[in-house]
N, CA, C and O atoms as a GROMACS GRO file, in nm:
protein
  332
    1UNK      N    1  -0.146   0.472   4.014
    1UNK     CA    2  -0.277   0.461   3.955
    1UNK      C    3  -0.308   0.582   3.867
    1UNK      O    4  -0.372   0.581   3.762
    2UNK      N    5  -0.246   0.697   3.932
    2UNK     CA    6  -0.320   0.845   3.876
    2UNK      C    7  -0.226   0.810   3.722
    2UNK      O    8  -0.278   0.819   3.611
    3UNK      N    9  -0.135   0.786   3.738
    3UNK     CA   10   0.005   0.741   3.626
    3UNK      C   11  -0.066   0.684   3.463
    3UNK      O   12  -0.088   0.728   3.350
    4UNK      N   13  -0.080   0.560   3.540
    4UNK     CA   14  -0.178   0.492   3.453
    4UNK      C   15  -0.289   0.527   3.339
    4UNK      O   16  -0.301   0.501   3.219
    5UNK      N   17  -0.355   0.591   3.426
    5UNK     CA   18  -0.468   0.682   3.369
    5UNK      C   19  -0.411   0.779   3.291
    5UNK      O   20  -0.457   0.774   3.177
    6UNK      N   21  -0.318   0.877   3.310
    6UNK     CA   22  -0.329   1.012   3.229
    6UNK      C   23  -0.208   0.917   3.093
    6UNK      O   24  -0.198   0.970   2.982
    7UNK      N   25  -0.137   0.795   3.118
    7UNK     CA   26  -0.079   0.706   3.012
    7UNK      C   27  -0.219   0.664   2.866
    7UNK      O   28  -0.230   0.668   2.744
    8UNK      N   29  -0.290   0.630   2.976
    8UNK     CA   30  -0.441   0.607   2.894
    8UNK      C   31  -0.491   0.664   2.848
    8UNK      O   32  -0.558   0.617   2.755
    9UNK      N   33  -0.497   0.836   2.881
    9UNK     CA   34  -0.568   0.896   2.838
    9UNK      C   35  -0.504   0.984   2.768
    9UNK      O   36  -0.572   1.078   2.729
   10UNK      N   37  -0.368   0.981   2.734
   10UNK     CA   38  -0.266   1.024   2.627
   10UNK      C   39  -0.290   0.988   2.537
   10UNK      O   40  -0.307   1.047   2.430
   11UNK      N   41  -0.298   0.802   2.584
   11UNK     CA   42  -0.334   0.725   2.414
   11UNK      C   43  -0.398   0.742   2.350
   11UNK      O   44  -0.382   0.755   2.228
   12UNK      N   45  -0.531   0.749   2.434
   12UNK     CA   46  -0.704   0.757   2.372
   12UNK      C   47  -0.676   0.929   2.239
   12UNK      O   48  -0.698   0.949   2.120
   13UNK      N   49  -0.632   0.995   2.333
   13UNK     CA   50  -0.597   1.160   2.247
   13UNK      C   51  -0.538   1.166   2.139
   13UNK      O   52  -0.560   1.249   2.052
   14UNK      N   53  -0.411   1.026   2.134
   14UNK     CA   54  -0.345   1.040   2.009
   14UNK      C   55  -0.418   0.995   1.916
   14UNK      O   56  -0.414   1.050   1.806
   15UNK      N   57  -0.498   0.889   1.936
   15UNK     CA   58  -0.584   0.831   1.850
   15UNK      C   59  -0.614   0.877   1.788
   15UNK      O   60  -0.568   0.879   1.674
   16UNK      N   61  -0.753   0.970   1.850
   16UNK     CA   62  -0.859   1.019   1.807
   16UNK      C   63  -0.791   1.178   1.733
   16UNK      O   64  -0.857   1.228   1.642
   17UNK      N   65  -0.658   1.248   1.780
   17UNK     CA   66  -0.614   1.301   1.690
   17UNK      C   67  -0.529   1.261   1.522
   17UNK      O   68  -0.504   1.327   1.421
   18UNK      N   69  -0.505   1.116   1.566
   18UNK     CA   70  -0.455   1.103   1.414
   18UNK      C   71  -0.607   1.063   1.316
   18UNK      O   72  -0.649   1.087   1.202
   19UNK      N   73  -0.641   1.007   1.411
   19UNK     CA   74  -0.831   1.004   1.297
   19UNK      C   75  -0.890   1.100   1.245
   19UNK      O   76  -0.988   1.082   1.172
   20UNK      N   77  -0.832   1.246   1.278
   20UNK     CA   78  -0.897   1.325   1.192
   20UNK      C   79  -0.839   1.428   1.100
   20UNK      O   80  -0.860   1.549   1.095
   21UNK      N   81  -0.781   1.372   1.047
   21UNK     CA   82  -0.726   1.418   0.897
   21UNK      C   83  -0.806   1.490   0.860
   21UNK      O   84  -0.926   1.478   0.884
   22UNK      N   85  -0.739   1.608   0.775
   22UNK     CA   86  -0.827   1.710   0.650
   22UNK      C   87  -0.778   1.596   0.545
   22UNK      O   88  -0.679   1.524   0.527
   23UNK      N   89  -0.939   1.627   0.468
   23UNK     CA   90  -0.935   1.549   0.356
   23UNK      C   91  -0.961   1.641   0.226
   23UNK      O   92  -1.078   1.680   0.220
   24UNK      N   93  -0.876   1.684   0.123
   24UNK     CA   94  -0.891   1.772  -0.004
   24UNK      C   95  -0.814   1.759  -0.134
   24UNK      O   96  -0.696   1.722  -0.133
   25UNK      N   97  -0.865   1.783  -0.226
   25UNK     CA   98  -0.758   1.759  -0.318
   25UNK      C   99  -0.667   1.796  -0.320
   25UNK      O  100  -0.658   1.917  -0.296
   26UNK      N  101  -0.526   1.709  -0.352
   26UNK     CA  102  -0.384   1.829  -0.399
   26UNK      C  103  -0.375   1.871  -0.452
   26UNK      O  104  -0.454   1.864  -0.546
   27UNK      N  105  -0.281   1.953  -0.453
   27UNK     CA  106  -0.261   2.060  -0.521
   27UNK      C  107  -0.065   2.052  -0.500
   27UNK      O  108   0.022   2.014  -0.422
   28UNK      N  109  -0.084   2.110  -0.615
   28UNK     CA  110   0.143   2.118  -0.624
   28UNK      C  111   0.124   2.307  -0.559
   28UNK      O  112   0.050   2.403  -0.579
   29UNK      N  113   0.247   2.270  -0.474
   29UNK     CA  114   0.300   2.401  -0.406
   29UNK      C  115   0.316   2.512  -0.502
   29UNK      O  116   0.353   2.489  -0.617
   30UNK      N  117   0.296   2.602  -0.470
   30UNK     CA  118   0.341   2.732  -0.540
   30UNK      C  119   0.491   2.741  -0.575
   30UNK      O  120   0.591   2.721  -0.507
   31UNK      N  121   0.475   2.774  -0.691
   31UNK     CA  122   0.592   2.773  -0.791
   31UNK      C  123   0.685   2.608  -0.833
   31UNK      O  124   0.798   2.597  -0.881
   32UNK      N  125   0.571   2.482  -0.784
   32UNK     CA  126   0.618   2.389  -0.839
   32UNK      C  127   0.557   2.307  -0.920
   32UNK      O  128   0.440   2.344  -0.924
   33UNK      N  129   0.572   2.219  -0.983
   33UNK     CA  130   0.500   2.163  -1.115
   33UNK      C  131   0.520   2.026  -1.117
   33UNK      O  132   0.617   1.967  -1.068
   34UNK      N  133   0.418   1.972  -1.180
   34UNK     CA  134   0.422   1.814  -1.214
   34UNK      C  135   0.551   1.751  -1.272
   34UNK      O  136   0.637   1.836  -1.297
   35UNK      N  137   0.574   1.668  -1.290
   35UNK     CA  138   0.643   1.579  -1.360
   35UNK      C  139   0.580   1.588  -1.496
   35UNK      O  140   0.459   1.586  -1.522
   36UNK      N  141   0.727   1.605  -1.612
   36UNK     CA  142   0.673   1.591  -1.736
   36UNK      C  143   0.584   1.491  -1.799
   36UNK      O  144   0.576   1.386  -1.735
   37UNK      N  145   0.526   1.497  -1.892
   37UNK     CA  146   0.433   1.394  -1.942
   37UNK      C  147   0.489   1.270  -1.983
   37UNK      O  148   0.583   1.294  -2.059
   38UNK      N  149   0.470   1.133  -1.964
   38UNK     CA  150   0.546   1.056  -2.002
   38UNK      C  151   0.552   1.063  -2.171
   38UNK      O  152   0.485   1.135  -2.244
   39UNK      N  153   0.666   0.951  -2.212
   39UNK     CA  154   0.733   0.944  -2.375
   39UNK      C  155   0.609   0.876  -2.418
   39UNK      O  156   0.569   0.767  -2.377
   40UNK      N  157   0.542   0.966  -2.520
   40UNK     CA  158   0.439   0.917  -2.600
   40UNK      C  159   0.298   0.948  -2.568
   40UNK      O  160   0.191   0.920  -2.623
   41UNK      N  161   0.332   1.018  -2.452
   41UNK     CA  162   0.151   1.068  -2.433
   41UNK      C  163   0.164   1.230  -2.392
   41UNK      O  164   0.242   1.293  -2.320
   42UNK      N  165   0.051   1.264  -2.471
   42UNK     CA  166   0.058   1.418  -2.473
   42UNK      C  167   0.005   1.497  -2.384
   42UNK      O  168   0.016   1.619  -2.376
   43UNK      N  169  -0.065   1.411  -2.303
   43UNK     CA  170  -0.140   1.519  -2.130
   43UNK      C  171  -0.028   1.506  -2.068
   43UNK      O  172   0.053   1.413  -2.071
   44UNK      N  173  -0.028   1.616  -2.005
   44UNK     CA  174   0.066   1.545  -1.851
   44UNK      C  175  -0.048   1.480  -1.741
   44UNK      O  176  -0.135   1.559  -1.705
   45UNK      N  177  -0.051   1.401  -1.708
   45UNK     CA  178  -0.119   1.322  -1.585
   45UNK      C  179  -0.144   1.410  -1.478
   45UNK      O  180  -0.063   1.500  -1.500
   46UNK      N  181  -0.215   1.444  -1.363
   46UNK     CA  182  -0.259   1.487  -1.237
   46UNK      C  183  -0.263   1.408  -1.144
   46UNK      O  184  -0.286   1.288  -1.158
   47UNK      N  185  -0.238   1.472  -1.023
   47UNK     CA  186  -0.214   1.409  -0.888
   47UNK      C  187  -0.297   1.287  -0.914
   47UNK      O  188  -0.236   1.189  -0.955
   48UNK      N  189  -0.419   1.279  -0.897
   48UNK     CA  190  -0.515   1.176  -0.884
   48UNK      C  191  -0.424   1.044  -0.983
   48UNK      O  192  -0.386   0.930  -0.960
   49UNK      N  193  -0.419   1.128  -1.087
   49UNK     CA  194  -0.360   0.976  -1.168
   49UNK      C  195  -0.222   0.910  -1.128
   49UNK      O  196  -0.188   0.792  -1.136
   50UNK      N  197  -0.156   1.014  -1.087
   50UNK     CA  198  -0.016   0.991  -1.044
   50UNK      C  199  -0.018   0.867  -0.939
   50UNK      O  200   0.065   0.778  -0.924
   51UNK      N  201  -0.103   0.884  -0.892
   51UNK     CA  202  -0.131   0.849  -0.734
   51UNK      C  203  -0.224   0.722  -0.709
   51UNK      O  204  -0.259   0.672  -0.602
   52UNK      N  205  -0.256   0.683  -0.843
   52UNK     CA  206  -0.368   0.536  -0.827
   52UNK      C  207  -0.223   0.470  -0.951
   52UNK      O  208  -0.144   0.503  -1.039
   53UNK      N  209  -0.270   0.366  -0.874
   53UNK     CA  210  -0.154   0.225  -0.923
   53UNK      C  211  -0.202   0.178  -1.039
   53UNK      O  212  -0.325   0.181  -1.052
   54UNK      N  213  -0.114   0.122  -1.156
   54UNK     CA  214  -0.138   0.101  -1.264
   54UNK      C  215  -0.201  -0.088  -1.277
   54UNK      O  216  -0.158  -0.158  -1.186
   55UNK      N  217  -0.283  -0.153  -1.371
   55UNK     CA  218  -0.342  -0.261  -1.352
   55UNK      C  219  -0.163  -0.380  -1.329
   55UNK      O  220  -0.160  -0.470  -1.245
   56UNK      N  221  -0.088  -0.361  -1.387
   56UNK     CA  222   0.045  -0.443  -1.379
   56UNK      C  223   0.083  -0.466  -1.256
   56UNK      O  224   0.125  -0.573  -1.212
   57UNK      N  225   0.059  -0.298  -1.161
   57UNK     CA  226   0.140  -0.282  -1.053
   57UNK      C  227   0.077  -0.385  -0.949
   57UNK      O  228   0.134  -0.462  -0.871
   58UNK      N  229  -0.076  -0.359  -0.974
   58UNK     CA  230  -0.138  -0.447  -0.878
   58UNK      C  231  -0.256  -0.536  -0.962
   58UNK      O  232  -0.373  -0.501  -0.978
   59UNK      N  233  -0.204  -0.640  -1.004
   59UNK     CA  234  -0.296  -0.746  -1.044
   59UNK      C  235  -0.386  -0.785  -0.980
   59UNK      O  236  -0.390  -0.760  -0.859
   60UNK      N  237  -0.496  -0.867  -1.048
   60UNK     CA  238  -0.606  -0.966  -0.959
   60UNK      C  239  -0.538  -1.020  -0.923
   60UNK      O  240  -0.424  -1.050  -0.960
   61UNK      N  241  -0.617  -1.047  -0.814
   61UNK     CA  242  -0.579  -1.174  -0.761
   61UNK      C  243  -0.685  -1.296  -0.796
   61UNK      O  244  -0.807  -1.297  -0.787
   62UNK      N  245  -0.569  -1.428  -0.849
   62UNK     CA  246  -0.671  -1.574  -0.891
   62UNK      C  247  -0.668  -1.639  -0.787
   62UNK      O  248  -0.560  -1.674  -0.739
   63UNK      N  249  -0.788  -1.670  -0.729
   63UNK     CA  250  -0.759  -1.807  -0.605
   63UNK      C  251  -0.833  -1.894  -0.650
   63UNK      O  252  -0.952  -1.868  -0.666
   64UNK      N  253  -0.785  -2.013  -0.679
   64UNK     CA  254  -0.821  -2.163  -0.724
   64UNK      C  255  -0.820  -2.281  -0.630
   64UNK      O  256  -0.719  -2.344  -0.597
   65UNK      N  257  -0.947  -2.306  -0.589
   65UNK     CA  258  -0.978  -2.375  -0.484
   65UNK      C  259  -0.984  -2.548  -0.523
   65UNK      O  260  -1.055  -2.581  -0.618
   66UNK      N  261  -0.938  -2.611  -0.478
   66UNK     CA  262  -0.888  -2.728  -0.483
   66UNK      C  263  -1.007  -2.804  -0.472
   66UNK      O  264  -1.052  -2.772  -0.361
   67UNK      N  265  -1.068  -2.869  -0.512
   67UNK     CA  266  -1.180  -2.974  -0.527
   67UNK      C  267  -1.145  -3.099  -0.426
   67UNK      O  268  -1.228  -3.155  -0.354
   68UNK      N  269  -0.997  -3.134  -0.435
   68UNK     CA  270  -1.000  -3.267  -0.379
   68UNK      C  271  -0.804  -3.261  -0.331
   68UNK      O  272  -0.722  -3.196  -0.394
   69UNK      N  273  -0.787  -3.310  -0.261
   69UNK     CA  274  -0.599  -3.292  -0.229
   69UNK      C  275  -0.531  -3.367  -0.338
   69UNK      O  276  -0.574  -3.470  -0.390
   70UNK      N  277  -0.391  -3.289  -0.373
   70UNK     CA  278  -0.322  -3.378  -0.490
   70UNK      C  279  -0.213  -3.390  -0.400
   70UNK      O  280  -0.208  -3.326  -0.296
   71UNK      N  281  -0.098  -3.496  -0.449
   71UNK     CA  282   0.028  -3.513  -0.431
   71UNK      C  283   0.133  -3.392  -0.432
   71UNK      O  284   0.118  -3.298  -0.510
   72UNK      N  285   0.198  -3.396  -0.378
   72UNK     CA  286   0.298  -3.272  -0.486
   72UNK      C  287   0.388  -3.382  -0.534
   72UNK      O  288   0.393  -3.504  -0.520
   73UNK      N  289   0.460  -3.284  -0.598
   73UNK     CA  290   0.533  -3.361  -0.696
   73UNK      C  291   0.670  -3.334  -0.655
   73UNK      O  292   0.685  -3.228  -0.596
   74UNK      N  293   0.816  -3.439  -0.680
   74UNK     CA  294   0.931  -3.425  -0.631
   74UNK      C  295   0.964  -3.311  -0.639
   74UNK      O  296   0.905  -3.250  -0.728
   75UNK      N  297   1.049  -3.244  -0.572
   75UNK     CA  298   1.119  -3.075  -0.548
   75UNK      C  299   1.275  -3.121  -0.593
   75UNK      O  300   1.352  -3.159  -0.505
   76UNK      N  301   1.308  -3.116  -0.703
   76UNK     CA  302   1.452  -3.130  -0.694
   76UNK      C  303   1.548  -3.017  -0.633
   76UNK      O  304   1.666  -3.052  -0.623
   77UNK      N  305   1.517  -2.886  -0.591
   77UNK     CA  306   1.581  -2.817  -0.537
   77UNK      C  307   1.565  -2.839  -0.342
   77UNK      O  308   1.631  -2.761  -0.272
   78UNK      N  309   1.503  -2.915  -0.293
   78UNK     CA  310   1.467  -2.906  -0.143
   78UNK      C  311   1.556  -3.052  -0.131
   78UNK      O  312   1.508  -3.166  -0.138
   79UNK      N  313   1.721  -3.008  -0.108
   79UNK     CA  314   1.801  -3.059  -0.060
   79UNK      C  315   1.822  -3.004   0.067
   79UNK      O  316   1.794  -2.892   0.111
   80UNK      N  317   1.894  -3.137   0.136
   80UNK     CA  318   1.928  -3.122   0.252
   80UNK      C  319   2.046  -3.036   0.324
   80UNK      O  320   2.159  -3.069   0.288
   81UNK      N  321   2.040  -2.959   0.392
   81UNK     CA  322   2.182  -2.868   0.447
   81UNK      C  323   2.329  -2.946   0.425
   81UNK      O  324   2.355  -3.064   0.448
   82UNK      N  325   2.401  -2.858   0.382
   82UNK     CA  326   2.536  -2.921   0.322
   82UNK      C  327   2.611  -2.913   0.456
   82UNK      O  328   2.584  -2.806   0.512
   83UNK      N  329   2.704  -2.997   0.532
   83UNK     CA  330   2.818  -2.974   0.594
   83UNK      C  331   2.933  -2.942   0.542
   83UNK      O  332   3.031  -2.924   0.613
   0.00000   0.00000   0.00000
């Protein structure tokens, strides 16, 4: 029983220690530097930009809701397992 408990109360600790992160801006280590500027643009970029995803990488998302059920249509590739 005593087992149990201090198992439980390990968990509860890890938790609540990974929940509390320092939160600050980065910063590049001493004596190291960004990545050159990409071909054709003359800033070099910063962490922040480095670090948020470009509109390509992550598109909208379209969801198109169906009014009424359709058929599908033949699959010529959803053949049956070959022996």
């Amino acid at each position: 029983m005593v087992r149990r408990h201090a198992i439980v109360l390990l968990g509860l600790t890890a938790v609540a220690l990974a929940g509390c992160g320092n939160r600050r801006p980065l910063k590049t280590e001493a004596g190291q530097s960004l990545p050159p500027a990409p071909y054709g643009r003359a800033e070099k970029p910063n962490a922040d930009d480095l670090l948020s995803a470009p509109v390509q990488a992550r598109p909208q998302r379209s969801v198109e809701l169906r009014s009424r059920s359709q058929d599908r249509e033949d699959d010529p590739f959803d053949l049956p397992p070959e022996n």
